[in-house]
N, C-alpha and C positions, 0 to 999 in steps of 0.2 A: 645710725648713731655714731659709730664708728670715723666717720667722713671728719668731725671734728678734730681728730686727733693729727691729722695732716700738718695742722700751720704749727708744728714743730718743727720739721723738716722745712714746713716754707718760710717759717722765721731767719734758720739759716742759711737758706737761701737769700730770701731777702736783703739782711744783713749785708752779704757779699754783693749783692749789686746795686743798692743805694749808701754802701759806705755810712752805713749806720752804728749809733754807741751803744752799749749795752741796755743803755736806759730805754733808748730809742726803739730795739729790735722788743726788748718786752714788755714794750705798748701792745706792739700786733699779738701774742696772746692774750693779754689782758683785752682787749675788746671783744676777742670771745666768748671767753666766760663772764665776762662782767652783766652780759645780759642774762645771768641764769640767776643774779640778785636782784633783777629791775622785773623780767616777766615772769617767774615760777608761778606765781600766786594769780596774777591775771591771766596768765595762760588755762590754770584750772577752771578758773570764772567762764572764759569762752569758751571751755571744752565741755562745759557744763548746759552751754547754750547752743553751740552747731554741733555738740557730737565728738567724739574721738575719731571716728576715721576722718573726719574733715580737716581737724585738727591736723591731724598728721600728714594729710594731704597739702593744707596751707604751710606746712614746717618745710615740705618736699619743694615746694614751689619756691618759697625763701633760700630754700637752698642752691636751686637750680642758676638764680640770680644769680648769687654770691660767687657761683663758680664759673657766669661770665665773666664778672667785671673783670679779672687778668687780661680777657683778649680786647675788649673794649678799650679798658686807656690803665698802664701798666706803670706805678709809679706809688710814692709812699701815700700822698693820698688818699689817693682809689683802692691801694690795698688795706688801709684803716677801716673805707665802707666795706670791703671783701670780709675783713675777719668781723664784723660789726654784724653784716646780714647771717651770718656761717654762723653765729656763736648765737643769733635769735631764731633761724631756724633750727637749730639744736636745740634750744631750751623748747620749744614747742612740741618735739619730737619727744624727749625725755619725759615732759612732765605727765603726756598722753598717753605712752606706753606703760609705764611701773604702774600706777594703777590697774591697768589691765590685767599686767602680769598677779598681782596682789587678790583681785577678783576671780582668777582661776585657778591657783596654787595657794595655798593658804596653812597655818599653821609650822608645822616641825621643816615642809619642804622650800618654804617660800627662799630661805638662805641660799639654797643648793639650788634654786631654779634661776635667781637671780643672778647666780655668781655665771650659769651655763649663758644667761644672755650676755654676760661681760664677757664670756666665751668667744662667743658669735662675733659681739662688736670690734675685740680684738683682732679679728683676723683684717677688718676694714684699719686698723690701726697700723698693724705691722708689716701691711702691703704698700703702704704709701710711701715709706719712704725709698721701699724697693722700684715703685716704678716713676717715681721721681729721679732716682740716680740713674735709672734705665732710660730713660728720657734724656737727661742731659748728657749720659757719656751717647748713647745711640743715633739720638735723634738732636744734639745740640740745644736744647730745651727743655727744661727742666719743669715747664709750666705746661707741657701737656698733661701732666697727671690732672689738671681740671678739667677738660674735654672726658676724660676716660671713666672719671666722678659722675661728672652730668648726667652721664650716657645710659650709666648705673641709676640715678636717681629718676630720671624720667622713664624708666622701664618700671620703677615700684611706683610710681602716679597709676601710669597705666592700670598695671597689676591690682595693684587697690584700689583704683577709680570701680573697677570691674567685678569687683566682688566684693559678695552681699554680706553686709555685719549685722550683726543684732546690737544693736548699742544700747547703753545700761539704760535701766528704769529713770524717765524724765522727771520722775517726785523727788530726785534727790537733792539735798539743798545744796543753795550754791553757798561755799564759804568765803568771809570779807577777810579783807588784811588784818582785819582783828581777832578775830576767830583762828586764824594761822600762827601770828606772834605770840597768844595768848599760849597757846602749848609750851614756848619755851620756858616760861613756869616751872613745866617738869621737868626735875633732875635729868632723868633718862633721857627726854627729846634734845634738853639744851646740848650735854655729851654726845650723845650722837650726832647733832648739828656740824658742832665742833670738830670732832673726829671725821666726817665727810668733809670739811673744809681743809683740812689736813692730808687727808689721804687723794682727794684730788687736787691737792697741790703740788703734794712731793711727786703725782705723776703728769702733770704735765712741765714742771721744773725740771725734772728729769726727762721729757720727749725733747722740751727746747735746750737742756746743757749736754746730752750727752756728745753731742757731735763738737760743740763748743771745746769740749777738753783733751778728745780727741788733734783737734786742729792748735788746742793752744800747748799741751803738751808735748807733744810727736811732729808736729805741724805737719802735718795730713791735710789733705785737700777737702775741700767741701762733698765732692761727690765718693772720693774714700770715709773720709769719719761719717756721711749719712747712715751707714748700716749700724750705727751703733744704737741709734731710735730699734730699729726695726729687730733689734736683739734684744733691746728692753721687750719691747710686748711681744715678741716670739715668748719668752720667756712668763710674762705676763698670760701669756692665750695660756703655757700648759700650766700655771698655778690656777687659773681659771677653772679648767677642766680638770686639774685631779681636786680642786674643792668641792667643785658640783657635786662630785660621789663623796667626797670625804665628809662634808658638811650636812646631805642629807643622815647619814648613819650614826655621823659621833656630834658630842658636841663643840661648840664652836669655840669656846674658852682655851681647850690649849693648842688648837688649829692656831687660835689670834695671837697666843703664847709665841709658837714658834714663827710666826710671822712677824712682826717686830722683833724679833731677833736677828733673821737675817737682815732686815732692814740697817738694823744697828750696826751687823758685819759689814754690810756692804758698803754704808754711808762711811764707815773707819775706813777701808779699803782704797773710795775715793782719796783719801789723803797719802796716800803710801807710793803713789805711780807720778812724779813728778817733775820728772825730763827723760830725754830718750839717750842715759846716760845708759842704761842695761834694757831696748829698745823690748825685746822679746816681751823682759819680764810686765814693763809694764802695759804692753796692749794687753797682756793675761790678765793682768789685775784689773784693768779696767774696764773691761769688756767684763768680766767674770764677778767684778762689783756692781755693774748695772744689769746684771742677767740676776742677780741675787737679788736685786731690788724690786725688780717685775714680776718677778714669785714672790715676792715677801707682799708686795702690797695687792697683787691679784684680786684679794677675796676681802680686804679689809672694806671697801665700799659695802658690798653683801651685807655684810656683819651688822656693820653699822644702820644700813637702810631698813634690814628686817627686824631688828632687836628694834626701833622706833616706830615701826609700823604695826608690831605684836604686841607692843607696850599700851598702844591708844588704840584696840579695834576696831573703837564708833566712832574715830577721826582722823581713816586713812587718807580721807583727801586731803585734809590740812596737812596732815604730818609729810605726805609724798610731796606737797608746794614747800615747803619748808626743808627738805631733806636736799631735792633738787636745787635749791635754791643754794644750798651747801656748796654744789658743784662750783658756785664762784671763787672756791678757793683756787682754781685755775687761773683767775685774774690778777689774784694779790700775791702769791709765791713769786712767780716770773716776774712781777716788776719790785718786788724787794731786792730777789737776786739779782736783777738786771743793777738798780743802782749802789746793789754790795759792788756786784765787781767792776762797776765800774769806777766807785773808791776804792778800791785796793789793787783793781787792774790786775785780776785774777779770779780764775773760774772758785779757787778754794774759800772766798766769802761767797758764792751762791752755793757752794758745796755746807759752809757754815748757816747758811736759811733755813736749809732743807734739814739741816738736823733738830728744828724747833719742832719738825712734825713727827722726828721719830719721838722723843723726850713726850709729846703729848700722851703716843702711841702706849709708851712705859707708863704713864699716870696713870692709863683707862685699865692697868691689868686686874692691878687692887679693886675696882669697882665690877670687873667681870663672876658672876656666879657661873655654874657649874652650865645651869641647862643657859640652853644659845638665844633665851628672846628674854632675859633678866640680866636686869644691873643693880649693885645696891645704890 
């Protein structure tokens, strides 16, 4: 699941070697996520009819694609198909797995189980852009990090080709797009919708700008500002893991408290580091503003996914196609930002984007109750 989080790194990449405009470089995010708006709901319809391990075998196979086309034919074309195939094997992988996980943890833990798998995917997050920069200062190539992907992905085909699932009871019905849409009806699903659309927006805005601000503030090189991605979800993996424990015991409410808050420090802090006039202070601040961002939004997907799926019991499939389907807020942040800064020709109108999702963040407090799967 993880593997998605790469074309942050190779947006900036990209950028530097087809001389592209900010509008332009976030396109190639938005083609990835954009397909978590078109398949969430037909990918549960199929998964309904061949199976979830199939599923997720057909997601691995889409993927393996995706992560040839670089050596096939390497240019902005071919990499619009690369993030197109990557962002539809992803949405098939996502929409297959949370249900799963929903069907075996269930109730007070489901929050804490979920946030431990954003755990796990994290670490496929904040390795990419390490062996990407390892790649181009080592090895002159910066796109062997998709060879090293593949190599990962056709070991778990294997691995799962080979082993025996019991997959869920075939009487369960399959749900229509109408059945799915109809849920946002309710207060709760529509908010949580919403707040998934947010929260994975400001994180993948923030995988594609941190290196960006880096390079346009300090002017640092592409292969220096890439560890600024890989410090967000460092920081992101260990919010992940101290919610896992923190989110099964207490409740969720002022966990989500203090996490929009630092969101809110950290997004002000972006504004404070803005030429390398006192050089030190500002890589402190900036690095230490996107390492507060990665812990603050950690756990906010969790929150949001299981408070919608404990809200509607008897229509976890709909709500898990429509939650996922959220994840397209990946699509639409990056190409707002892209053509903020590219009117103001400045990273700090994609800096001003990303603060409409902390502002949503602050709306949802007032509607949070006490225990972690109630909203008013």
């Amino acid at each position: 699941m993880g593997f998605v989080d790469l074309v942050g790194i190779a947006t900036n990449y990209m950028k530097e070697d087809f001389k592209l405009t900010e509008s332009m470089a976030g396109l190639l995010p938005s083609m990835v996520f954009l397909w978590f708006l078109i398949f969430s709901i037909p990918t549960g319809i199929l998964m309904n009819k061949i199976g979830r391990k199939n599923t997720v075998l057909l997601s691995l196979v889409i993927t393996i694609l995706a992560l040839a086309i670089p050596f096939i034919s390497y240019n902005y074309g071919m990499m619009l198909i690369f993030c197109c195939l990557l962002g539809i094997g992803n949405t098939l992988l996502q929409v297959s797995l949370n249900p799963l996980i929903s069907s075996v943890v269930t109730g007070d833990k489901l929050a804490s189980s979920l946030t431990f798998g954003q755990f796990l995917k994290a670490i496929a997050s904040f390795s990419a852009p390490i062996i990407a920069v390892w790649a181009a200062t080592s090895l002159n190539d910066w796109k062997l990090l998709f060879p090293i992907f593949m190599v990962i992905s056709i070991l778990a085909v294997i691995l799962l080709g080979i082993t025996k699932v019991n997959e869920p009871d075939k009487s369960i019905k399959t749900s229509s797009f109408s059945d799915c849409f109809k849920l946002l009806g309710d207060q709760t699903i529509l908010l949580c919708f919403i707040g998934i659309l947010c929260t994975v927006g400001l994180d993948v805005g923030v995988n594609v700008m941190a290196p960006k601000l880096f390079i346009e503030r300090l002017g640092w090189s592409i292969e220096k500002a890439g560890y600024a991605t890989s410090v967000y979800f460092l920081f992101r993996t260990i919010g992940s893991f101290l919610g896992a424990f923190i989110l099964a015991k207490f409740s969720s409410r002022i966990f989500y408290i203090i996490s929009v808050a630092c969101i809110f420090i950290a997004l002000s802090l972006l504004f404070v580091a803005q030429n390398d006039a006192i050089l030190y202070f500002d890589v402190a601040i900036l690095y230490s503003a996107i390492a507060i961002i990665g812990f603050g939004n950690a756990n906010l997907f969790s929150i949001f996914f299981s408070k919608a799926l404990l809200n509607k019991p008897n229509h976890q499939n709909e709500v898990s196609g429509l939650m996922v389907m959220g994840i397209s807020g990946g699509a639409i942040f990056p190409l707002l930002m892209g053509f903020a800064a590219d009117a103001l020709q400045s990273q700090n109108a994609a800096v001003i984007v990303l603060c409409f999702t902390a502002l949503y963040f602050l709306v949802m407090i007032p509607k949070l109750k006490s225990a972690p799967s109630e909203l008013k």
